[in-house]
Structure formats: structure tokens, C-alpha cells
N, C-alpha and C positions, 0 to 999 in steps of 0.2 A: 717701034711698032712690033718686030719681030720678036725683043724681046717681052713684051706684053703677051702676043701668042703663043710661044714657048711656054711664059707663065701660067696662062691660061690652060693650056692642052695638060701637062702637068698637074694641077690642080682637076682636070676632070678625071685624069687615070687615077689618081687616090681617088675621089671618090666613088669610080668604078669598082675597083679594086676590094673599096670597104663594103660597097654596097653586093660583091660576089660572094666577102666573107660572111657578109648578115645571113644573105640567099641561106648559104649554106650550112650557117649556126641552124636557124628558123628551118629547113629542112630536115633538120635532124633531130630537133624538137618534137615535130609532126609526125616521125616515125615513132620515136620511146612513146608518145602520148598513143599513137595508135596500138601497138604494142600494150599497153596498160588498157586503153579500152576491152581490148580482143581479151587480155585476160580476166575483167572483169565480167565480160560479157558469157565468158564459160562460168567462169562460179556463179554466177546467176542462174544459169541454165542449168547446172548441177543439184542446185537448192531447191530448183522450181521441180524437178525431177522427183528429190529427193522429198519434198515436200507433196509431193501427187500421190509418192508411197504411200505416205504416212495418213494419209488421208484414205485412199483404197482400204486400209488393215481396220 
């Protein structure tokens, strides 16, 4: 019995463990992606600016 629990407790720290490394791959994802957002989101704002000129002249 004991050692089935052992086995078992063991078996759930890996997959804590895996699931803190996923956490924190997928964390870090979500930031490059925000990061690519925000700088799309200026060249847009840029274009649209630049494109308002062009239109005023």
C-alpha cells in the first residue's frame, strides 16, 4: 500500500512540475505575441496618420 502511494504522489509531482513548465512556456508566448501585437498596432496608427496627411494635401 505504501508503496503504491509513494508511486502515486511521485507520479503527480511530474506532472505538476510539467504542467508549471507548460504554465510558463505558454506565459511567455503570450507576452512575444503581445509585444507583436503592440507593434503592429503602432504601424497601423502610423499609416492611418500618415494616410490622413495624404489626404488633407
Amino acid at each position: 500500500m505504501k508503496e503504491q502511494l509513494e508511486r502515486r504522489l511521485n507520479e503527480l509531482r511530474a506532472e505538476f512540475e510539467a504542467g508549471q513548465k507548460m504554465m510558463a512556456e505558454m506565459e511567455a508566448k503570450q507576452g512575444n505575441l503581445r509585444d507583436t501585437l503592440l507593434r503592429i498596432s503602432g504601424a497601423i496608427q502610423a499609416l492611418e496618420e500618415e494616410l490622413a496627411k495624404v489626404e488633407t494635401v
